[in-house]
VEXRO-758443 format. One line per field, with one value per atom (N, C-alpha, C): residue number from 1; atom name; y, z, x. Coordinates in nm, 2 decimals. Layout:
num	[NUM  ...]
atomo	[CA  ...]
yy	[Y  ...]
zz	[Z  ...]
xx	[X  ...]
END
This chain:
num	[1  1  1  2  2  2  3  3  3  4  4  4  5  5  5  6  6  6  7  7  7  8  8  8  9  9  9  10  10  10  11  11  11  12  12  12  13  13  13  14  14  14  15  15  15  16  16  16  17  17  17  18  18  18  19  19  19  20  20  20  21  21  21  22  22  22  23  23  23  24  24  24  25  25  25  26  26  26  27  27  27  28  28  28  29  29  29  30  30  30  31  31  31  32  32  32  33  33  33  34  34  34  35  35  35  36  36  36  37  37  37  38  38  38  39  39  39  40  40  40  41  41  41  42  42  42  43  43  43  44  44  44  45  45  45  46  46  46  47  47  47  48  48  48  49  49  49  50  50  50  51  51  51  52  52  52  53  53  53  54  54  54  55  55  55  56  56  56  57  57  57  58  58  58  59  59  59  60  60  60  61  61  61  62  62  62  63  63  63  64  64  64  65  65  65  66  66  66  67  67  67  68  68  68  69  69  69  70  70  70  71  71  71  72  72  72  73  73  73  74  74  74  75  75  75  76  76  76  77  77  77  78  78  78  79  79  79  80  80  80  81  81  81  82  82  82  83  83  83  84  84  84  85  85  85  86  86  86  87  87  87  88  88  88  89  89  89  90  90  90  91  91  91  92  92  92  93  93  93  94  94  94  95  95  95  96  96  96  97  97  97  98  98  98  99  99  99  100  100  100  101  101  101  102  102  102  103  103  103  104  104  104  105  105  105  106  106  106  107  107  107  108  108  108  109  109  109  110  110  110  111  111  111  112  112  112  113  113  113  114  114  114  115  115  115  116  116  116  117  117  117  118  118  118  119  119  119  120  120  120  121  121  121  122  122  122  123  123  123  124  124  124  125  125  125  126  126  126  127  127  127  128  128  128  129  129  129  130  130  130  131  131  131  132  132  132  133  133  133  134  134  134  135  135  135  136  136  136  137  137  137  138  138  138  139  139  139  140  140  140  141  141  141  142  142  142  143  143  143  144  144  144  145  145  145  146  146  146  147  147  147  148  148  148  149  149  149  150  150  150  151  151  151  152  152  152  153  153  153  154  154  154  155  155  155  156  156  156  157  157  157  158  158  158  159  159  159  160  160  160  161  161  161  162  162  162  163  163  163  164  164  164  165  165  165  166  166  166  167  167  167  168  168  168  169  169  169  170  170  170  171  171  171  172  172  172  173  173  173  174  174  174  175  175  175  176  176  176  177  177  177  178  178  178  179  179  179  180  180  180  181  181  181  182  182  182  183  183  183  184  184  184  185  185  185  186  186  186  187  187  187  188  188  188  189  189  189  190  190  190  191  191  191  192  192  192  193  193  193  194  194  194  195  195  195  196  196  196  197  197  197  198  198  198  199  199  199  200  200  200  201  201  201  202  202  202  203  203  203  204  204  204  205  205  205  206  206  206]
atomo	[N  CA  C  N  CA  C  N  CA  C  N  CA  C  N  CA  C  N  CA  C  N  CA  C  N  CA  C  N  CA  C  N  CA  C  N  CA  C  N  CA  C  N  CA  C  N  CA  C  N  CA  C  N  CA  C  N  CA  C  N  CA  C  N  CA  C  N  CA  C  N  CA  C  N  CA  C  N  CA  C  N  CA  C  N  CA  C  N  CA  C  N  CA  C  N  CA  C  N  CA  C  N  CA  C  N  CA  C  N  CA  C  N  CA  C  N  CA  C  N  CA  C  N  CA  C  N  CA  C  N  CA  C  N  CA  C  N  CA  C  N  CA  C  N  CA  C  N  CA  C  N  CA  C  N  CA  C  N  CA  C  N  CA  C  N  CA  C  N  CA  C  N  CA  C  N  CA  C  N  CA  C  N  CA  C  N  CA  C  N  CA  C  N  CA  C  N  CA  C  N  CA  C  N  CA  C  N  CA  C  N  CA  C  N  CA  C  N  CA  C  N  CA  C  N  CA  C  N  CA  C  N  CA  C  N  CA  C  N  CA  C  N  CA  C  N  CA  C  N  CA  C  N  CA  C  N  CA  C  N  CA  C  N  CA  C  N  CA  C  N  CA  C  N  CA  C  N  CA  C  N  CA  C  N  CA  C  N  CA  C  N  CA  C  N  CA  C  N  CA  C  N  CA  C  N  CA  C  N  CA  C  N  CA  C  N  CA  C  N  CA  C  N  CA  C  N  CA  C  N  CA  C  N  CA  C  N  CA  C  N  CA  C  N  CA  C  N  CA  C  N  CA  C  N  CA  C  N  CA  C  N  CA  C  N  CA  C  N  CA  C  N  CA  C  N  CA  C  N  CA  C  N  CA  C  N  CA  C  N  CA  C  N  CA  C  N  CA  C  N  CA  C  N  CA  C  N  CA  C  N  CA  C  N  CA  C  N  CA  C  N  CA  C  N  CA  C  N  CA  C  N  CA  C  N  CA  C  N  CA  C  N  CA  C  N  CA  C  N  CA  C  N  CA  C  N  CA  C  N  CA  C  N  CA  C  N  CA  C  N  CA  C  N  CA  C  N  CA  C  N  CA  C  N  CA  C  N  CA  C  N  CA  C  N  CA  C  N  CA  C  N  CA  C  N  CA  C  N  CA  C  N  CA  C  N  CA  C  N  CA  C  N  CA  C  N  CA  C  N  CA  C  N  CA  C  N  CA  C  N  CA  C  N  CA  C  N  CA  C  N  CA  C  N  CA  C  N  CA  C  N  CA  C  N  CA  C  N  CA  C  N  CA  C  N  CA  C  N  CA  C  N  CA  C  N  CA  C  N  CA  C  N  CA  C  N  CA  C  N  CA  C  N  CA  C  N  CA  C  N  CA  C  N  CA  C  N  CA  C  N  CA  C  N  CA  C  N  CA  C  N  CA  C  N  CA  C  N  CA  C  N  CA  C  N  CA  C  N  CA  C  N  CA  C  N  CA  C  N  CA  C  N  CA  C  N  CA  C  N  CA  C  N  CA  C  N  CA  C  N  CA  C  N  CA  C  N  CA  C  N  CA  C  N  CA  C  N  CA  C  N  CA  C  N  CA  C  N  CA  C  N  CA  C  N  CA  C  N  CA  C]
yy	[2.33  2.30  2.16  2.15  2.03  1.93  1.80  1.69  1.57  1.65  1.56  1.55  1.45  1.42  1.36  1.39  1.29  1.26  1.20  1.13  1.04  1.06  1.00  0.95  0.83  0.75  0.68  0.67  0.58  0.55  0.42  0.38  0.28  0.17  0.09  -0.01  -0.02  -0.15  -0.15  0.00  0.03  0.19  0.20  0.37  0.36  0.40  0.48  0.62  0.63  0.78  0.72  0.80  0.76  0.88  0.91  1.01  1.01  1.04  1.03  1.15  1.16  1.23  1.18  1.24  1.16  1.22  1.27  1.32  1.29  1.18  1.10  1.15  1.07  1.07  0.95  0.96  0.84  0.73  0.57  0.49  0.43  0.43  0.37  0.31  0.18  0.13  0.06  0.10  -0.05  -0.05  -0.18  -0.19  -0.37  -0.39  -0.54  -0.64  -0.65  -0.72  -0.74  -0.83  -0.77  -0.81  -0.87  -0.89  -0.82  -0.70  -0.59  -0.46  -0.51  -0.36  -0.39  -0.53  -0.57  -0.50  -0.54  -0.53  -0.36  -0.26  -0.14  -0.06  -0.15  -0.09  -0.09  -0.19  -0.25  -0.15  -0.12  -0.02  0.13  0.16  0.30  0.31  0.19  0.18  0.19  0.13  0.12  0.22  0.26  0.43  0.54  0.55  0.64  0.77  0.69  0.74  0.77  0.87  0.87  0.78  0.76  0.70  0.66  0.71  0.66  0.58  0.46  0.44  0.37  0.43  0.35  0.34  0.15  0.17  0.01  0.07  -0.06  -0.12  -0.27  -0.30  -0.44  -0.47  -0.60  -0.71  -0.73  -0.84  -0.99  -0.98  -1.08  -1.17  -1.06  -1.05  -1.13  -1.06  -1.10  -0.96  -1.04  -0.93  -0.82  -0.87  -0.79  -0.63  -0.60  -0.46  -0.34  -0.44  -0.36  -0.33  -0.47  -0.42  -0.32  -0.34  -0.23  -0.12  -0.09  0.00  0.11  0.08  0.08  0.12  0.06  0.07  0.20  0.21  0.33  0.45  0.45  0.57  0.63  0.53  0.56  0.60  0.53  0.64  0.72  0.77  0.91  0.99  0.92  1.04  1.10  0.92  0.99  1.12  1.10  1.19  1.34  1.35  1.50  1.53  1.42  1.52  1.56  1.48  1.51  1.66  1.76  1.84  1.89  1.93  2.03  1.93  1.82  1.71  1.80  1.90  1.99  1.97  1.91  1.83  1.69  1.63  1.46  1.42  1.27  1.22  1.14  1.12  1.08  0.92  0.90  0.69  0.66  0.53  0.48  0.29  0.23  0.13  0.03  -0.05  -0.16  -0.29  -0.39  -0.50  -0.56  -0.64  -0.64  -0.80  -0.90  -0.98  -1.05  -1.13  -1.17  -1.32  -1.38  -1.50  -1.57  -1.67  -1.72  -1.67  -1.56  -1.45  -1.35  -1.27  -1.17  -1.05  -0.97  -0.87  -0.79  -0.73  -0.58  -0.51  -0.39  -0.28  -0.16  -0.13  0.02  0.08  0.21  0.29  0.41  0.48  0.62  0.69  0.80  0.88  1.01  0.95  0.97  1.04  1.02  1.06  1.01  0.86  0.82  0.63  0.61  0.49  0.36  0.30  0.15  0.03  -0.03  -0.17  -0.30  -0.36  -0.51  -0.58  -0.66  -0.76  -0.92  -0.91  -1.04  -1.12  -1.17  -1.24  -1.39  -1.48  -1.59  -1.69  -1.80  -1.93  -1.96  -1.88  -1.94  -1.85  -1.76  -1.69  -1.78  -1.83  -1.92  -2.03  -2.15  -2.25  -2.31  -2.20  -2.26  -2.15  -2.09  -1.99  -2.07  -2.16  -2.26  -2.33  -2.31  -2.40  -2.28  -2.13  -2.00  -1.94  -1.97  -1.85  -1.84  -1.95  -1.93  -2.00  -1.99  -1.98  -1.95  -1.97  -1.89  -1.81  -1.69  -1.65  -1.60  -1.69  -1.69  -1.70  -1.75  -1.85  -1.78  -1.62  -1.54  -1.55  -1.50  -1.42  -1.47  -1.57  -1.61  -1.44  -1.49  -1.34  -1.40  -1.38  -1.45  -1.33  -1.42  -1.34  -1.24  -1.27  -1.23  -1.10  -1.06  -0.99  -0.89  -0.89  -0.81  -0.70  -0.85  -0.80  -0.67  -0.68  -0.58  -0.48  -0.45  -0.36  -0.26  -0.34  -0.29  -0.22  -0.28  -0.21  -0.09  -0.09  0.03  0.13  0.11  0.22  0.28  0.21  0.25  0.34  0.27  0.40  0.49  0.52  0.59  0.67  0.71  0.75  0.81  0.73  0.77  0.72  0.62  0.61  0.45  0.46  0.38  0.26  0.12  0.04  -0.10  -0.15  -0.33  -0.37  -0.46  -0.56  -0.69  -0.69  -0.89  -0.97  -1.05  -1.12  -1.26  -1.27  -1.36  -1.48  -1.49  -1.65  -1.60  -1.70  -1.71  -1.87  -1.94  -2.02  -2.02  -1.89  -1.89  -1.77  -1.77  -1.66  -1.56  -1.53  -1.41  -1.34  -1.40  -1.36  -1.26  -1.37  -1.32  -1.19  -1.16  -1.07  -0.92  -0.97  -0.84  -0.82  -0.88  -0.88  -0.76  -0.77  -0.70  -0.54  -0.59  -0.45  -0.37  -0.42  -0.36  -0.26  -0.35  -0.36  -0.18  -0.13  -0.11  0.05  0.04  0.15  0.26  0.11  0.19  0.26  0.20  0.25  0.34  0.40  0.53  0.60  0.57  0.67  0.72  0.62  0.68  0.83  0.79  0.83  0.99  0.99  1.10  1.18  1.14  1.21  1.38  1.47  1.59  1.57  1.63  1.68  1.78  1.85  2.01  2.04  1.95  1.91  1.97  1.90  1.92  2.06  2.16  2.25  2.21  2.30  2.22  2.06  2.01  1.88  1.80  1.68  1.60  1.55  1.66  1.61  1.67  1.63  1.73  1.80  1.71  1.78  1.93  1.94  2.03  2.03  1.89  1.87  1.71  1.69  1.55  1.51]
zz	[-0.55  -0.41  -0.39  -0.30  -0.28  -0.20  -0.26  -0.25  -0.10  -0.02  0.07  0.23  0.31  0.42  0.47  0.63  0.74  0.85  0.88  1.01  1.07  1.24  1.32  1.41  1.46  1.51  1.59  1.72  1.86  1.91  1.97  2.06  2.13  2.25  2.35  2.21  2.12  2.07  1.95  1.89  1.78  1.78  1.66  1.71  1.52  1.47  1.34  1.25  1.20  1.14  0.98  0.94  0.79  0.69  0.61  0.52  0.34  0.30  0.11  0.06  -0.03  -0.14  -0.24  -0.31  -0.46  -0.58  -0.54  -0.64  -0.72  -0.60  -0.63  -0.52  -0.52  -0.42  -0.42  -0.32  -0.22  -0.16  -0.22  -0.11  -0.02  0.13  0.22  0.33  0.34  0.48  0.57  0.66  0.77  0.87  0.86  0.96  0.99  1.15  1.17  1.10  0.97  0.90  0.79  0.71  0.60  0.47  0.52  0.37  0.37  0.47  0.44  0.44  0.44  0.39  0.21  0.19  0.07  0.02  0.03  -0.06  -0.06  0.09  0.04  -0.04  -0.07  -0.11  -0.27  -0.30  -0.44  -0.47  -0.40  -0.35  -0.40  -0.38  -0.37  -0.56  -0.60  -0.69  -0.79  -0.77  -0.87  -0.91  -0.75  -0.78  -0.80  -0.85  -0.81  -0.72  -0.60  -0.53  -0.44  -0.32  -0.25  -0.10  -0.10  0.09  0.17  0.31  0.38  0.51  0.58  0.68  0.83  0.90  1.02  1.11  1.13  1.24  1.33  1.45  1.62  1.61  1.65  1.66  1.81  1.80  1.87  1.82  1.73  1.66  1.76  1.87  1.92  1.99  1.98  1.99  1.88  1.77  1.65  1.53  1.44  1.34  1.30  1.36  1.28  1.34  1.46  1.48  1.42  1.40  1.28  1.19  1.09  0.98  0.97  1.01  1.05  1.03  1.17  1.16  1.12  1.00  0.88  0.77  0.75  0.66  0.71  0.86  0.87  0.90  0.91  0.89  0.72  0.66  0.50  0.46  0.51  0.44  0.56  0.65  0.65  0.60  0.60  0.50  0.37  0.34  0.15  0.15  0.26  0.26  0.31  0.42  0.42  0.27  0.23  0.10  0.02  0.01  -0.10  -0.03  0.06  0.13  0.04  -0.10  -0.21  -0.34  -0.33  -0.40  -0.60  -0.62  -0.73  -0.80  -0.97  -1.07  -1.05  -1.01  -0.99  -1.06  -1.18  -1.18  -1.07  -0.94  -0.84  -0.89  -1.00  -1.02  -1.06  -1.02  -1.06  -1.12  -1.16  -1.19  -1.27  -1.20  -1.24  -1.23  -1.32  -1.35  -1.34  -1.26  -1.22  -1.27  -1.31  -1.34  -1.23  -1.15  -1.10  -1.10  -1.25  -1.23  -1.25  -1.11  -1.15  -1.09  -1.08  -0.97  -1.06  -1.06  -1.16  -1.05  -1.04  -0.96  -1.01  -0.94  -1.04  -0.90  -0.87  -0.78  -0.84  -0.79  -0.87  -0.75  -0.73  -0.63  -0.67  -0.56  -0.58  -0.46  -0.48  -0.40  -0.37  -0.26  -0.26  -0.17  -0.03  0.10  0.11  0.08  0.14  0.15  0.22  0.23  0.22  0.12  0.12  0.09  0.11  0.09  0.10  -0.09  -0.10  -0.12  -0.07  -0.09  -0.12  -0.27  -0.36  -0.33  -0.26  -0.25  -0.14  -0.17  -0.08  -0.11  -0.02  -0.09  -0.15  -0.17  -0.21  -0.34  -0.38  -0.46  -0.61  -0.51  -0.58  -0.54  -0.58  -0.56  -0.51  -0.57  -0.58  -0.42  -0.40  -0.24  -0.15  -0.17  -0.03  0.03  -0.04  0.02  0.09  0.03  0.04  0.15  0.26  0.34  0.49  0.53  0.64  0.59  0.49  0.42  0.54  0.55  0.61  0.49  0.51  0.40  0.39  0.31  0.35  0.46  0.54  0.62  0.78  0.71  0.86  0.91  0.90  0.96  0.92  0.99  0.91  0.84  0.71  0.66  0.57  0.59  0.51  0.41  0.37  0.26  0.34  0.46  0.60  0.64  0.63  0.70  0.56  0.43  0.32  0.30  0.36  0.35  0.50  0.60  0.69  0.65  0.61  0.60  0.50  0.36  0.23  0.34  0.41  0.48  0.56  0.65  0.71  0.66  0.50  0.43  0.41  0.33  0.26  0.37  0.50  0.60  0.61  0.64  0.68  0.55  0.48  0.36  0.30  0.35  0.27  0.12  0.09  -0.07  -0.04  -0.18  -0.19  -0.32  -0.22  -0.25  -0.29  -0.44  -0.49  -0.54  -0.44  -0.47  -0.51  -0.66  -0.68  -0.70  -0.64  -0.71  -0.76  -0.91  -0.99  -0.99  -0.94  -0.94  -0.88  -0.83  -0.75  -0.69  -0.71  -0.62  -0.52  -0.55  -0.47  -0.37  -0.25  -0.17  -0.17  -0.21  -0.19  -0.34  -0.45  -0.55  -0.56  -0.48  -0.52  -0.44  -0.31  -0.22  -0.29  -0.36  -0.43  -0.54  -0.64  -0.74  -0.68  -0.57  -0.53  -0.46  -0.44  -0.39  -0.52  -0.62  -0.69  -0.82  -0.80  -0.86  -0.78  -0.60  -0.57  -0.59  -0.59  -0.62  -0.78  -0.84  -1.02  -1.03  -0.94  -0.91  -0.85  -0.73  -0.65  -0.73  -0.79  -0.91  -1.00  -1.07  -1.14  -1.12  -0.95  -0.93  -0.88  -0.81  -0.79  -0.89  -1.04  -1.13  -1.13  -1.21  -1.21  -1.37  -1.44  -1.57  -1.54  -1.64  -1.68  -1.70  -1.77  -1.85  -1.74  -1.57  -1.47  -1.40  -1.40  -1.33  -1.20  -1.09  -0.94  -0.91  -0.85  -0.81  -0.87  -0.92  -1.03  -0.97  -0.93  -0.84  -0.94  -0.95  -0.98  -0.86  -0.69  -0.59  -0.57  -0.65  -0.67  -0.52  -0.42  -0.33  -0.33  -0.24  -0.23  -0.06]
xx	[0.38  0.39  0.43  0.53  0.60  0.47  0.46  0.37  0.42  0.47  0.52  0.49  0.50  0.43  0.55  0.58  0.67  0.51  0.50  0.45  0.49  0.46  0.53  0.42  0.42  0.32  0.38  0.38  0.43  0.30  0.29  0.19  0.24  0.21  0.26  0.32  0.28  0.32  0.42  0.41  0.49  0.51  0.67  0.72  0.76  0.75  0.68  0.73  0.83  0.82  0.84  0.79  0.76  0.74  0.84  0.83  0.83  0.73  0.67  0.65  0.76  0.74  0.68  0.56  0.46  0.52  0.63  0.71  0.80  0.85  1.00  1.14  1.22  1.32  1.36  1.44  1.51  1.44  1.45  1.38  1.47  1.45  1.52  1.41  1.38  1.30  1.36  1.29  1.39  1.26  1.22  1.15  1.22  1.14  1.16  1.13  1.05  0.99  1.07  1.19  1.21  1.21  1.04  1.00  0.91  0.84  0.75  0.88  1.00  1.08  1.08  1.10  1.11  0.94  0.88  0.70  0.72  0.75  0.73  0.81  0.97  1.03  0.99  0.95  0.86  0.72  0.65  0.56  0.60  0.77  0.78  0.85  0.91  0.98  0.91  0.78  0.68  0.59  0.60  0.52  0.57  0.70  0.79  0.80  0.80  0.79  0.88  0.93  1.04  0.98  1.04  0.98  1.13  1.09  1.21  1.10  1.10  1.08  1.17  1.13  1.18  1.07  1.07  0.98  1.07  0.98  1.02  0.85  0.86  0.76  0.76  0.67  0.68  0.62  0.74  0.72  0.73  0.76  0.78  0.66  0.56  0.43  0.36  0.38  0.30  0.34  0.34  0.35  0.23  0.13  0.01  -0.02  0.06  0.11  0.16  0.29  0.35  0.33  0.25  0.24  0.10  -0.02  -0.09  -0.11  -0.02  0.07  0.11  0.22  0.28  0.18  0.13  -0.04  -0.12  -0.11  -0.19  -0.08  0.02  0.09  0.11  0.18  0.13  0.01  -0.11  -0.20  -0.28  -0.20  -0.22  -0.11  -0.01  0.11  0.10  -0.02  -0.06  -0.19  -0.22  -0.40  -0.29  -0.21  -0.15  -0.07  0.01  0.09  -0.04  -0.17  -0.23  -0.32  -0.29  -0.38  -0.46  -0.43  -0.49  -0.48  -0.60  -0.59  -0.67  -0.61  -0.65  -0.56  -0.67  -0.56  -0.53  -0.56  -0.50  -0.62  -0.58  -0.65  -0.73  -0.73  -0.79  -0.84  -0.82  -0.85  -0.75  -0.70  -0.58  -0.61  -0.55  -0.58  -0.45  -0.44  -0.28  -0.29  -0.23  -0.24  -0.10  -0.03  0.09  0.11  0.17  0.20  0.36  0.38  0.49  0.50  0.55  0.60  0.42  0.46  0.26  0.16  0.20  0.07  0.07  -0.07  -0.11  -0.25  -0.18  -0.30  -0.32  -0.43  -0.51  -0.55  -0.51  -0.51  -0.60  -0.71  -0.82  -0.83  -0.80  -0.85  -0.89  -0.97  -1.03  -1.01  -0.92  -0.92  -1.00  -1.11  -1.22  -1.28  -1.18  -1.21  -1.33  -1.35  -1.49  -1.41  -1.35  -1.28  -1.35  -1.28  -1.42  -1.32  -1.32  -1.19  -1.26  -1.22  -1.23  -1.12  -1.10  -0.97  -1.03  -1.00  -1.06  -0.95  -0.86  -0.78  -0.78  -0.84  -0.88  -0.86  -0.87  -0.88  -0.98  -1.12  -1.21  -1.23  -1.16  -1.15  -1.06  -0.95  -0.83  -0.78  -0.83  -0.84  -0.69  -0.58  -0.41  -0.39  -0.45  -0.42  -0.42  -0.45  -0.49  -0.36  -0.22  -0.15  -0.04  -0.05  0.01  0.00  -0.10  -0.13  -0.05  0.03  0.11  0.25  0.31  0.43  0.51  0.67  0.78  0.79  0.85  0.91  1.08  1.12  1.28  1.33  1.28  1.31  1.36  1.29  1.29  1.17  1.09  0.97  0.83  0.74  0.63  0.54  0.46  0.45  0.29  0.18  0.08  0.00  -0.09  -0.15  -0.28  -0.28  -0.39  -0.33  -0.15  -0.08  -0.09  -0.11  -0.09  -0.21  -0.33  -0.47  -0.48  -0.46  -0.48  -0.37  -0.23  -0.16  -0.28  -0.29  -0.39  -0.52  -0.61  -0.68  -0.65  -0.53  -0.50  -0.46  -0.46  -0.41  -0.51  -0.61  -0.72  -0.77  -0.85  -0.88  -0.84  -0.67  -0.64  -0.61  -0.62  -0.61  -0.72  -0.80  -0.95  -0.97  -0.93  -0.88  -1.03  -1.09  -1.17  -1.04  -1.04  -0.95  -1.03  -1.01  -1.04  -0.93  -0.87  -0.76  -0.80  -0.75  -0.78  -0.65  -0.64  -0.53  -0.60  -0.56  -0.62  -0.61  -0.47  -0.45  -0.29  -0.20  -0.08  -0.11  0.06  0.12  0.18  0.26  0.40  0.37  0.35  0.32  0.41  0.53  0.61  0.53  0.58  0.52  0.38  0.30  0.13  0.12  0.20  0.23  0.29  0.39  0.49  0.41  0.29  0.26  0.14  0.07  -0.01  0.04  0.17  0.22  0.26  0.32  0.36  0.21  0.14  0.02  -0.05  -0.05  -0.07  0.03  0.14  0.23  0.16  0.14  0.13  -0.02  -0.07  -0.25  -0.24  -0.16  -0.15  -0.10  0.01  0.10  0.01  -0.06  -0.16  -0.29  -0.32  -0.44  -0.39  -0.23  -0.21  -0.13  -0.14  -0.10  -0.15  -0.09  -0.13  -0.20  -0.33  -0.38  -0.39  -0.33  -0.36  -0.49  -0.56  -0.69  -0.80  -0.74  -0.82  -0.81  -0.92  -0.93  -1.01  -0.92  -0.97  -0.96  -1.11  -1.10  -1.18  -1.12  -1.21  -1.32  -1.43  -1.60  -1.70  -1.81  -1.88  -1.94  -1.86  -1.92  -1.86  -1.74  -1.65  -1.54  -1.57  -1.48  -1.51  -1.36  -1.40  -1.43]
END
């Protein structure tokens, strides 16, 4: 059974279609952000994943709509392709290295949603100079805007989510180290084992 989800999401502030194959395919994104077309496209490559998005936002407003958003259309897209979550390992876990940033992504796909984000200044003493960066010299993009997208997934998804990033200088870096970190953890969790009959619970659902 084909593993795949389109959703489409408009509201006064953003317009949204978004479609994932956990199978693999084509990546194509376009959104107004394009260093969150960059992180998801890193997201899909890592997970091998297919993803196409388009979305309109009002960014002129503020970015934290969009990316949101975006976060909560993906994981509702991942909770529909996964409708008959039978056979997946359901935990995933990734350690991503980029340059001088190094993250670790663990999730459980749990349908019981729970989200840490170990990523702070007080966490990492070198985060403190990272967090309202330009990035490439378009679009201010912070480590605040990575942390809510990472949340809107996790809800909407139902996926119980702990993101650490261990240390980072460079804010694009510690950003893409965490997305990528994030792709290899979903890939993981929605693998198929033969091993598993039904759903890996002993509730025998999730």
């Amino acid at each position: 059974m084909a593993r795949k989800a389109k959703i489409t999401r408009k509201t006064g502030e953003t317009d949204i279609t978004l479609e994932i194959d956990l199978d693999g395919g084509p990546i194509d994104v376009k959104t107004p952000i394009p260093f969150l077309d960059h992180m998801l496209s890193n997201f899909a490559r890592h997970g091998l994943f297919g993803l196409r998005v388009r979305a309109a936002g009002d960014i002129e407003v503020d970015l934290h709509h969009t990316v949101e958003d975006v976060g909560i259309v993906l994981g509702t897209a991942v909770k529909k392709a996964l409708k008959d979550p039978s056979g997946i390992r359901r935990c995933g876990s990734s350690s991503v290295p980029m340059m001088d940033s190094l993250s670790t992504v663990t999730l459980d796909i749990s349908n019981r949603p729970y989200f840490r984000f170990n990523a702070t200044k007080e966490s990492s003493p070198l985060l403190s100079e990272i967090f309202s960066v330009s990035t490439e010299g378009r679009v201010s993009f912070s480590m605040t805007l990575a942390e809510e997208f990472m949340r809107a997934f996790s809800n909407s998804a139902g996926i119980d989510m702990h993101i650490t990033l261990h240390y980072g200088s460079e804010l694009h870096h510690s950003i893409e180290s965490i997305f990528k970190a994030f792709g290899r953890a979903l890939s993981a969790a929605v693998e198929k084992d033969p091993r598993i009959k039904g759903v890996l619970s002993t509730k025998g659902r999730l």
